[in-house]
N, C-alpha and C positions, 0 to 999 in steps of 0.2 A: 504493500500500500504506500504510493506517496506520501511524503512529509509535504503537507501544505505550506507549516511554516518554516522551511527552509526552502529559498531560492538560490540556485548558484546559473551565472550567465557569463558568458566572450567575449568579449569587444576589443579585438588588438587596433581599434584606430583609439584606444583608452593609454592616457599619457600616466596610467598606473599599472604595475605589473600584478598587483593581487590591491581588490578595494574587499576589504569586512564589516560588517556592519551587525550590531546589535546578536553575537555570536554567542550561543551558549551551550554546554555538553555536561549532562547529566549522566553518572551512574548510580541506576537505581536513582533512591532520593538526595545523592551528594551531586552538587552544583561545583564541578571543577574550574569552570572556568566562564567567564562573563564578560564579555568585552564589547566596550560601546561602538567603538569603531577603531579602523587601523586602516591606513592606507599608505603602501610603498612605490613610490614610484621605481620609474624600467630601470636600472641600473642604477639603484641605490642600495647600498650596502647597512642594512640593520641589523644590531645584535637584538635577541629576546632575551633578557636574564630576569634574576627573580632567585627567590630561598628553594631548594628541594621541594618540589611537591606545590609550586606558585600555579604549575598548569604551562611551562614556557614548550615540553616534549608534548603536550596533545595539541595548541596550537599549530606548532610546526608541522604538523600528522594531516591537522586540518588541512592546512594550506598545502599538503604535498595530496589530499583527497585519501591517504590512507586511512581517514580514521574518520566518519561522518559526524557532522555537529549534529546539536537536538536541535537549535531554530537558529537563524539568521539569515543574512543575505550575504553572500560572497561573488565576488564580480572579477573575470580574471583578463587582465590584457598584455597575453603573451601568446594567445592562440585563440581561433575560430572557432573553435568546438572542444568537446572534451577529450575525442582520439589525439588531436592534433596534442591537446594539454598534457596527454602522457607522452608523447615525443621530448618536448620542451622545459618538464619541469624532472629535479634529480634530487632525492634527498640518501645523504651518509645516516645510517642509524646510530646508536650507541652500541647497539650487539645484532649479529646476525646469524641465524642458523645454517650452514650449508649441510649439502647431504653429502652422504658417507659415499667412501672410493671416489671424490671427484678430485684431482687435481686443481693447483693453481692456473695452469695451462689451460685445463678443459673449464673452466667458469670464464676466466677472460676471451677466452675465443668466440664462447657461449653471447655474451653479453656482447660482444662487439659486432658480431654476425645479426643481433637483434636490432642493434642499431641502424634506423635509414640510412639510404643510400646520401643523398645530399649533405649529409651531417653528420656521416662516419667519416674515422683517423684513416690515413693512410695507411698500410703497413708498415714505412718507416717511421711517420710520428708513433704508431703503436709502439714497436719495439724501444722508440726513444724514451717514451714514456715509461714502460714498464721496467726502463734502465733508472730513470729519475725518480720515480719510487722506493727505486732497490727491492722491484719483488724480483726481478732476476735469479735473485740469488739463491730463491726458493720455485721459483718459478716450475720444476717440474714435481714438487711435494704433494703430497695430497693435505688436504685444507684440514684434516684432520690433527693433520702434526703438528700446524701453525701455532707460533706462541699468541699470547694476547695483541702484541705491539704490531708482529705481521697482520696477524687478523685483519687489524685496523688500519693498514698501509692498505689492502686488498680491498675491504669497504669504502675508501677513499679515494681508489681508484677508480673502482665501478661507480661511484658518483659522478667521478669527472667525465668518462669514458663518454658520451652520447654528446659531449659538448653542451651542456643546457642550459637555456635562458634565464630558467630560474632553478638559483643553488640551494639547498638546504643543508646545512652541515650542523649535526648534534655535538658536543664534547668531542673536537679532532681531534684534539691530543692528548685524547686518551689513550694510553699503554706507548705511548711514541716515545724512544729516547730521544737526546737533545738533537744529534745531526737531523736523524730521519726528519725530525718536527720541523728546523729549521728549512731540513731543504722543502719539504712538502708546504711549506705555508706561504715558503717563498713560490712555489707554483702556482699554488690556488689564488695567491695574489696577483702576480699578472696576469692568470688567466681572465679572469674575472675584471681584470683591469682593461686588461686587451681586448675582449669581447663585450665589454660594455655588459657584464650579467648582474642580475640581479641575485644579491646575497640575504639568505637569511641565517645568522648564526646564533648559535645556542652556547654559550660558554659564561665560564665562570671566571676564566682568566682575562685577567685587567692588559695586559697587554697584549694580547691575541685581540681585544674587545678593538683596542685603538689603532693596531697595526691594520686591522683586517676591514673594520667599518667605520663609519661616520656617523653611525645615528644609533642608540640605544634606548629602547622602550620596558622598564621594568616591570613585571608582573608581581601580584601579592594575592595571595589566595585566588588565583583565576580574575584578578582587578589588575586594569593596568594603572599604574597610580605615576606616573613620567615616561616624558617622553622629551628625551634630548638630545644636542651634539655628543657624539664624543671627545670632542677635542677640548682640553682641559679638565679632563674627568680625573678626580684623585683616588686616591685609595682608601682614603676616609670618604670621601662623598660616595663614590662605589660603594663600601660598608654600609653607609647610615642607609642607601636607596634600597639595597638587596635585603636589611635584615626582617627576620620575622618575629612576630609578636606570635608565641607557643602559648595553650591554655595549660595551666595546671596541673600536673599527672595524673591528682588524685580526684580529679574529677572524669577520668575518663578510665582509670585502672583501678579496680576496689579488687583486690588480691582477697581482702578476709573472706571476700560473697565467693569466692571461686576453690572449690573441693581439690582441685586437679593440684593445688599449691601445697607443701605439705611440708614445716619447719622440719622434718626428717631429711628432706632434699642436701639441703645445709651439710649435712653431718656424713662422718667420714663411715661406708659403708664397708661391710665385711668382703675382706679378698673371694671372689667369685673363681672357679676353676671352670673350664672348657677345653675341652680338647681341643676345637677351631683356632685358638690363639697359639700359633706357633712364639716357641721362645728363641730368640736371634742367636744368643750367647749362654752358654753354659756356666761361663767365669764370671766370676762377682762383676757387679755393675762398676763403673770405673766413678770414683769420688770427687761431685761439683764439677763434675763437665761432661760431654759428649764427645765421644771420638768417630769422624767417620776416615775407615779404612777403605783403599782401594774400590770406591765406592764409582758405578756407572752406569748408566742408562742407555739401552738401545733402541731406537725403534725403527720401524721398516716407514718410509718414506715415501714410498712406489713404486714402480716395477721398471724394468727394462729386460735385454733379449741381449743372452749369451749363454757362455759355457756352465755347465751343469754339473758334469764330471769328466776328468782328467786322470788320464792314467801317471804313470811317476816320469815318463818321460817328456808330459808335459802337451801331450795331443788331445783334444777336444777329442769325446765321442758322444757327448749327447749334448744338444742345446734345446734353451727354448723359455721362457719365461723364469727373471730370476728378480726377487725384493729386492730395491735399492735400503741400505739400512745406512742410520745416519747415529752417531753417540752425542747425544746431545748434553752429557754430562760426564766428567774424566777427574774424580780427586782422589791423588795417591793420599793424602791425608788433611784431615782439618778436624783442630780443635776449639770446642765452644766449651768456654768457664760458667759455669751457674749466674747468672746474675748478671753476664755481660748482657750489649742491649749491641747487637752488630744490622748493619746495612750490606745487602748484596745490591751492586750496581754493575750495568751490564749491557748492551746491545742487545735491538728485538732478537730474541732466538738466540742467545747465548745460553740459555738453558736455568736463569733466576729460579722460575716459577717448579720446570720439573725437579731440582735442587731439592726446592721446600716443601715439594708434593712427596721426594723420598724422606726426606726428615720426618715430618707427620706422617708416613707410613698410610701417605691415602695411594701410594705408588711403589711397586715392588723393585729395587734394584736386578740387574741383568746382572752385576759383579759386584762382590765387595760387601760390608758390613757398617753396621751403624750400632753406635754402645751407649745407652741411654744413663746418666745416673741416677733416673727418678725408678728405673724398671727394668726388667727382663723382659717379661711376657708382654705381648700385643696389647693386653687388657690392661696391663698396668699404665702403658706406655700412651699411649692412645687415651686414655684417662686423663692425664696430665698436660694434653697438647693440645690447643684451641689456636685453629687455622683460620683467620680469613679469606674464601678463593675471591679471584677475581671475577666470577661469576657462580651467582645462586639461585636455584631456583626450588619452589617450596612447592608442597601439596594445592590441588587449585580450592579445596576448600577452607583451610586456616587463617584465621585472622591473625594478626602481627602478635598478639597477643598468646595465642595459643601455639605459636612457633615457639614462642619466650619459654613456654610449659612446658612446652615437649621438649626442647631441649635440657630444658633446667631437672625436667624430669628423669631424662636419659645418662643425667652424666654421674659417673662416681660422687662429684663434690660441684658445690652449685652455691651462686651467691644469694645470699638472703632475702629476705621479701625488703625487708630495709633498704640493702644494698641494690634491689632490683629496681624500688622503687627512684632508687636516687639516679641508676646508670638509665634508666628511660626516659629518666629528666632532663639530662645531659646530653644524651645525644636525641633529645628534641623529638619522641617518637611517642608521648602523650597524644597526639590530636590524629592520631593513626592508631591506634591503639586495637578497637575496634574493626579498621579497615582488613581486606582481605591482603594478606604477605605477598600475593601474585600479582596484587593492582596497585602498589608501591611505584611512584616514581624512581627514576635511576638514582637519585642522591637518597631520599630516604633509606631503598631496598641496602642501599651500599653504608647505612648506619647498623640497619639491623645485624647486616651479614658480621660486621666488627664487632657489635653485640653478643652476637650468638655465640663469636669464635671466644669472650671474654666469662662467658656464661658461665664454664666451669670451672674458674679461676684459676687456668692454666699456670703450669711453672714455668713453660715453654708456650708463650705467643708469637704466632706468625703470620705477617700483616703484608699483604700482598696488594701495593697499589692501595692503597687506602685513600687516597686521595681522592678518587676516579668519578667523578659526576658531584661533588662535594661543594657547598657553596662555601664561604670564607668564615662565617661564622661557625658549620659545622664545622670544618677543620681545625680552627683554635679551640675547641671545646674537647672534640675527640682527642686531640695531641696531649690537651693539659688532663684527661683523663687517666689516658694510657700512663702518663708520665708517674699520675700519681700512685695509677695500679703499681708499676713496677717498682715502686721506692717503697709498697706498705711491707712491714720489715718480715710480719708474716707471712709473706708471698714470697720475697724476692724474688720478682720474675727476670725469666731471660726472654728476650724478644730479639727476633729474626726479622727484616725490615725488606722490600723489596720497592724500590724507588727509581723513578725518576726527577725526581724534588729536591735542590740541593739543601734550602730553607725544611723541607720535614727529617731528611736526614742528622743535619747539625740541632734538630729541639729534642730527636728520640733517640741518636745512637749516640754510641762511646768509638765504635769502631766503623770500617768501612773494605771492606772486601772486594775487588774486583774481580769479575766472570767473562772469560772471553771463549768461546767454543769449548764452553763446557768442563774448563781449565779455570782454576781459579791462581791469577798472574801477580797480584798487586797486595797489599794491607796496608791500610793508614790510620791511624789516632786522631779520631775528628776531634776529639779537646785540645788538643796541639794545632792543627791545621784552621781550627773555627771555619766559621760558613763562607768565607771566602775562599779559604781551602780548597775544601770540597767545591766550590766552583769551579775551580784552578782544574783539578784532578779531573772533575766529568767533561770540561769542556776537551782537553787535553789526552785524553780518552777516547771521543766521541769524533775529535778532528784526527786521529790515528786510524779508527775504522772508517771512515770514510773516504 
């Protein structure tokens, strides 16, 4: 059945490239978002920012037609019709799902072959292109392998790829180390410059905001409350425009009315036996640190066509399809002291994230050992290690609230209703509370996911990109959290840090680790070094692999 009261209409002789008018999108009875009017002209460059959860990712959804409003009028003047409008317009998401067994090869080919003929790359721009991203490098992998950073070199790709008149780019530098971002933002800015397109960008970074656009419209609660230049914009006025007014915790989380909560959670439970939990090491656990020996990860990468088996003098007799395999991780040895707080830093695909996936034991090593000092067994060990991924995804029925439970429920040791109540205050996830955990904007979902991994007050935290869709004030609140988790003397947590931040690195580590193919190359004393340091070291780093 038509929506009456939504109209959407074309008018490219319109000296606007998207007009909005009186726009609103309901789930269910929550009103995300409510906007009186917006109008961008053809090659003007605007960021949409706004707190976690302002509504700025369903706007952009709007305007790219993935995501239909409840009522308004939207008016589009970059195309005649709506087939023409999917030619013409390109939105980058924050995360994408690709299907299994497809190479990088076979999606770009994919997607470029989709592209019209009047407005498809050459083959040489192609291949230039896909050389200025640096997916070359991966280029014949299958997308499955890809780290977070490539992912989103590949997203960002296929956005540009069709040439479109109208851009939409969610959080780009998300998972980017500093070259890739550099060089990438330096393309997306001429291009856009060169082709006279129309940008919409979605970020949190103040300098991305100014490098990239000229006009900034803030949203708050699905309101948009400014709209201005950016030139001149500081980092306190940024602050004061983006922050949000959070209600209460305890008026949105009452723990005592809920049975599922139980002061026993708290309290250190009796050692559980299973057979399913393999034990790593038979030797006493090694005291106040973790040793990993000859430690490595293999995976198969793709396929290609050759020799099978060889006799000893070295003749081919069978050929015919063989796994390309890649070691995305190589440490003859590394020690972590109880209570240190270290930074892994690293190029997309040097192997950071699978690193911290074998540490947490969510990933089996190929070679080599890991020696916990909090455990032996799985169960003990796994107990004591609270992971945040880079990506999570929950049950489609749990409310943000009942993730909290179930987690708090699941783990050996678990923080208190007190302390529960204080860390949902902190990371501002009262006025969600209720909401379902699957219908979480990107910056909220990326509080909880910290949340969750802090739930059972890990000895060993490991915080993967924390940053990643995060507005300014949740970042300084999360940092000063964690900071203070790690200093309570009952804890003394050790935390594994995984960044491209030099400013998160120097407020949460002590140390600093370098990753390059899976090889760990480098260590520096970021107390020594300070955050200029650490500037020094990534840029110098970054301009090496490149």
């Amino acid at each position: 059945m038509k929506n009456k009261s939504l109209m959407v209409s074309y008018n490219p002789k319109s000296k606007y490239a998207v007009s909005l008018r009186k726009i609103t999108k309901f789930y269910g009875n929550k009103n995300v978002l409510f906007l009186e009017e917006l109008k961008i002209k053809k090659g003007e460059r605007v960021t949409i920012a706004g707190h976690n959860g302002s509504g700025k990712s369903t706007l952009s959804e709007i305007i790219a037609t993935t995501k239909k409003p409840s009522t308004g009028t939207i008016e589009y003047g970059i195309a005649k019709n709506k087939n023409e409008f999917k030619d013409f317009v390109s939105m980058q998401f924050q995360s994408t799902n690709y299907p299994e067994g497809y190479r990088v090869k076979d999606l770009v080919e994919f997607f470029h072959k989709a592209v019209p003929l009047f407005q498809r790359l050459s083959n040489a721009e192609l291949e230039m292109w896909i050389s200025d991203f640096g997916i070359d490098k991966f280029y014949n992998s299958e997308l499955s392998s890809l780290s977070g950073g490539q992912q989103q070199r590949v997203n960002l790709f296929l956005s540009l790829i069709k040439q479109p008149r109208l851009l939409i780019l969610d959080e780009l530098s998300t998972g980017l180390d500093i070259s890739i971002y550099e060089k990438v933002s330096g393309i997306i800015q001429r291009f856009i410059e060169e082709r006279k397109i129309t940008l919409i960008l979605i970020s949190h970074n103040l300098e991305e905001i100014k490098r990239l656009t000229n006009r900034i419209v803030v949203l708050n609660k699905g309101l948009a409350i400014a709209d201005e230049p950016t030139e001149g914009l500081t980092k306190a006025t940024y602050a004061k425009m983006t922050k949000q007014v959070v209600p209460a915790v305890a008026n949105n989380f009452k723990v005592e009315e809920d049975k599922v909560y139980d002061d026993s959670i708290s309290t250190k439970i009796a050692d559980q036996k299973n057979d399913l939990f393999v034990k790593y090491s038979k030797k006493e656990a090694p005291i106040n640190k973790m040793v990993l020996e000859n430690l490595s990860k293999t995976y198969n990468v793709g396929w290609t066509f050759g020799c099978n088996l060889k006799l000893r003098n070295g003749t081919c007799i069978s050929w015919g399809p063989k796994r390309i395999k890649k070691t995305v991780v190589d440490i003859d040895k590394m020690i972590i002291r109880k209570g240190e707080r270290i930074s892994i830093i690293g190029p997309n695909g040097s192997g950071k994230t699978t690193l911290c996936e074998l540490i947490s034991t969510v990933t089996k090593p190929t070679t080599g050992n890991i020696k916990y000092w909090f455990g032996k067994s799985n169960y003990e060990i796994t107990s004591k290690i609270g992971m945040q991924f880079q990506q999570a995804t929950y049950p489609e029925e749990l409310t943000t609230k009942e993730v909290l439970f179930f987690f708090a429920k699941a783990s050996r040791y678990s923080l208190t209703k007190n302390e529960l109540f204080e860390a949902v205050d902190k990371f501002r996830l009262g006025h969600v509370i209720n909401e379902r955990a699957n219908k979480l904007s990107g910056g909220e979902r990326q509080r909880l996911n910290v949340l969750v991994a802090l739930l059972k007050k890990p000895e060993l935290l490991i915080l993967d990109e924390i940053s990643t869709g995060l507005d300014v004030h949740s970042i300084n609140e999360i940092t000063n959290y964690i900071n203070d988790y790690l200093s309570n003397k009952e804890i003394k947590g050790t935390l594994i840090l995984i960044s491209h931040h030099a400013e998160e690195i120097a407020a949460l580590t002590d140390k600093m680790y370098i990753l390059k193919d899976g090889k760990l190359t480098a260590k520096y004393d970021v107390n020594k070094i300070k955050l200029s340091g650490v500037k020094k070291v990534m840029k110098a780093m970054f301009k090496e692999v490149k």
